[in-house]
N, C-alpha and C positions, 0 to 999 in steps of 0.2 A: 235708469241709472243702476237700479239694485241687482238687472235683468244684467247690465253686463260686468257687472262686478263679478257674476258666477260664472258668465265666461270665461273671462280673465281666469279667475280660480280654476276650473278646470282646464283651460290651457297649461298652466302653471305647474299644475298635478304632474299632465300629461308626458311636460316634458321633463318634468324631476324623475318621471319613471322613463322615459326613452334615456336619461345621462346613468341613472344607476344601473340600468340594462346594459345600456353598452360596454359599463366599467366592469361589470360582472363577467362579462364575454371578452374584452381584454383580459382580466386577470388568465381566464382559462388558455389565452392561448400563451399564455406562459407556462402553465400545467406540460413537464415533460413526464413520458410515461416508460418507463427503463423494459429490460426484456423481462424482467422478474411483475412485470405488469403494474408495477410500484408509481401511484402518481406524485409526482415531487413539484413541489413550486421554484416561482425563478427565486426567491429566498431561500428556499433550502437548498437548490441546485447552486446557487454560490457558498453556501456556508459550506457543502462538503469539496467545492473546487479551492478554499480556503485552508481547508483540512491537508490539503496536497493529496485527492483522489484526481486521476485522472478521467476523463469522460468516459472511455471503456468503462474501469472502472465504476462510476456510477451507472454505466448501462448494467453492468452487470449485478450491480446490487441489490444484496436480500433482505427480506422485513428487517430481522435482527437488526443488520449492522445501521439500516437508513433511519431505524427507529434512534439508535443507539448515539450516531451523528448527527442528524439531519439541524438540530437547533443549539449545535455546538458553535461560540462564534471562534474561529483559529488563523493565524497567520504563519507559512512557511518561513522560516528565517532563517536556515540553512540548505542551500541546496548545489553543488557545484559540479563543474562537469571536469574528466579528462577521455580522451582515448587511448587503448588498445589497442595493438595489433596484433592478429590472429592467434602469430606464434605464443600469446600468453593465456590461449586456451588450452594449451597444453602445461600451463603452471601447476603446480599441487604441492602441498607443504603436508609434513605429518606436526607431531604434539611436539618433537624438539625443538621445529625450527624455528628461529626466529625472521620477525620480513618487517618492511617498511609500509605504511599505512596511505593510501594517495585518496582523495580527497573528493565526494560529488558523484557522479556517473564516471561506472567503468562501460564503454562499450568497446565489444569484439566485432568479430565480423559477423557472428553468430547469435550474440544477446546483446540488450543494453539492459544495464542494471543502473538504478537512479536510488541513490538514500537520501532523505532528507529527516530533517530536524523539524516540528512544527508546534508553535507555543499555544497550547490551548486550557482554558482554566485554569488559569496559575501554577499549570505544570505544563510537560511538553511529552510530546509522544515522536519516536523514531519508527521509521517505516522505508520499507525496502521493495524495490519493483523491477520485476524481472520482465521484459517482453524479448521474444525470440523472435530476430529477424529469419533465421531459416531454421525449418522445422526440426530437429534432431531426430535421426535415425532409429538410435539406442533407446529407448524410455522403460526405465524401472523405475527405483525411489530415488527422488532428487532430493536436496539440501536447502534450506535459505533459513537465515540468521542475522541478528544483528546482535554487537558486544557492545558492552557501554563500562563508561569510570567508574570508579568506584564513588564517587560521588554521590552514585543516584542509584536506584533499583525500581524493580517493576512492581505498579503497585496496582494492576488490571490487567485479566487474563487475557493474553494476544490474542490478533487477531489474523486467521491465515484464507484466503482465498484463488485459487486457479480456475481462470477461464480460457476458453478454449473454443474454435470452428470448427465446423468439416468443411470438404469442399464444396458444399453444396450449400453453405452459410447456417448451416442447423447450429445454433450454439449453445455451448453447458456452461454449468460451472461446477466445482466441486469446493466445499472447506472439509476435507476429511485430510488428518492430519499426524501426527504423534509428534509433541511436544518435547522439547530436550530445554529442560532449565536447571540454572547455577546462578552462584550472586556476579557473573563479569560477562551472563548474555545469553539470549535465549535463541532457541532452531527449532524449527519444523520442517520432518522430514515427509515425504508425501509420495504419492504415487502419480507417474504423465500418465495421459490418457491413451489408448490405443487407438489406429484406423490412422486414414488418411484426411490430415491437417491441415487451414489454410491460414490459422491463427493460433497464437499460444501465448499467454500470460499466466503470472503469479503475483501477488503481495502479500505483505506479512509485517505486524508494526504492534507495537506497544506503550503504554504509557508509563513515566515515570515520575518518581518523587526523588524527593533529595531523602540520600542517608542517613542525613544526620539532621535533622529540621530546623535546627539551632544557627548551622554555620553557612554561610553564603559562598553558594557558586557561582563562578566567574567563568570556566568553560565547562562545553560539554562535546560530544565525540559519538557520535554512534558509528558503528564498526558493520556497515551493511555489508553482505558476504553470498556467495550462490556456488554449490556443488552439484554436476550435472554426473550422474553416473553413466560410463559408457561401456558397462559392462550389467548384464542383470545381476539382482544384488535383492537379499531377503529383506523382509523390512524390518526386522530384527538387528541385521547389521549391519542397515542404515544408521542406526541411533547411536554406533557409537562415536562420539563426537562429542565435542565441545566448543561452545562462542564464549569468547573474552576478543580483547583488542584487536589479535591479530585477522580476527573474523572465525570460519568455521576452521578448527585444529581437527582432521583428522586421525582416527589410532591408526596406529601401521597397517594392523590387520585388514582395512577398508581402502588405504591412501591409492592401490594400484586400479579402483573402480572407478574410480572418479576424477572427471579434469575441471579444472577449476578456474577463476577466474581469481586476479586480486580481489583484494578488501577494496572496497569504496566507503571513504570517510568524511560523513557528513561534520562541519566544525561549526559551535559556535561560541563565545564570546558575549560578557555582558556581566550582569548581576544581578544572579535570582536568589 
């Protein structure tokens, strides 16, 4: 009897370690591993799809930023679409004008741009994403921005990133950047890459707090915005610029460089 009591027992063993084996080799093959060589699990790979990173996006993501995310829990809650048509690639506004604000993804024939709104530790962060459905010809320093109410201001340093292919699927990325900040919205101006392209992305996004901590907000508005220069242009005066509501204001002296897209305006509603 005692003789197979140890049997037993080591059957027992044996197979409590074949179930924690196997679960051990499940989990890994949810281990996804981006081009940045970064291993993420299927929990962090939903917390940053949460965040409204798109998969590019997380392929292309760096120590930095996956450290920075990765166990942040978030929910997108503003995100809407409209389209464009071509002809409003050729829009551009300077510092006078005034314009009307539409609402979610603008896409052209050329880019889609997507802002959203996304609630993460009792504050929210605005973020803005550029991918190019056809590669542009022109590449010096481009634009992207987002404006926001005066409600809220930024209270962590943006974050900006461009990725990019060749034809031959080699792919980069770069966050080099110059920063344009005021209290109604911040831009980063940057430099496309040169050579021949199979893919081209950007994003660019921040977090905020409320102005005034006291008083409750009921809506909010990010003002996402993109300036493609089709004219070479120094990166000097690239910067002159500003983001408030109506998205990136151009000064005159820059407006004839660059074609533009509307504002896309992320909305949302509630009480924070």
């Amino acid at each position: 009897m005692r003789k197979k009591k140890i049997i037993i027992l080591v059957l027992f063993t044996l197979v409590s370690i074949l179930i924690s084996t196997f679960f051990v080799l499940s989990k890994e093959e949810y281990e996804f591993i981006n081009d940045k060589k970064i291993k993420i699990t299927e929990e962090e790979y939903n917390n940053l799809l949460d965040l409204g990173f798109s998969e590019n996006e997380i392929q292309n993501m760096n120590v930095e930023e996956y450290e920075k995310n990765k166990n942040l829990k978030g929910k997108v809650v503003s995100e809407n679409s409209i389209e464009v048509s071509s002809n409003n690639d050729n829009f551009k506004h300077s510092i006078k004008d005034l314009f009307s604000n539409q609402p979610g993804n603008v896409e052209t024939t050329y880019k889609k741009i997507v802002t959203t709104i996304i609630e993460v530790n009792e504050k929210y962060r605005y973020k803005v994403s550029v991918t190019w459905k056809n590669i542009p010809s022109t590449r010096s320093y481009d634009i992207i921005g987002i404006g926001m109410d005066s409600s809220v201001k930024m209270y962590a340093n943006p974050t900006f990133q461009q990725n990019y292919c060749d034809e031959s699927n080699n792919c980069s990325s770069s966050n080099i950047y110059t920063k344009n900040t005021s209290s109604t919205g911040i831009g980063a101006s940057f430099k496309l890459p040169s050579g021949s392209l199979s893919s081209l992305s950007s994003y660019f996004y921040y977090d905020v707090e409320k102005r005034d901590g006291s008083n409750t907000v009921t809506s909010q508005n990010a003002y996402g915005d993109y300036a493609h220069a089709t004219k070479q242009i120094t990166q000097a005066n690239a910067t002159n610029y500003i983001v408030n509501r109506g998205g990136i204001i151009l000064e005159d002296s820059i407006i004839n460089y660059y074609d533009e897209t509307p504002t896309s305006t992320a909305k949302w509603t509630g009480s924070w």
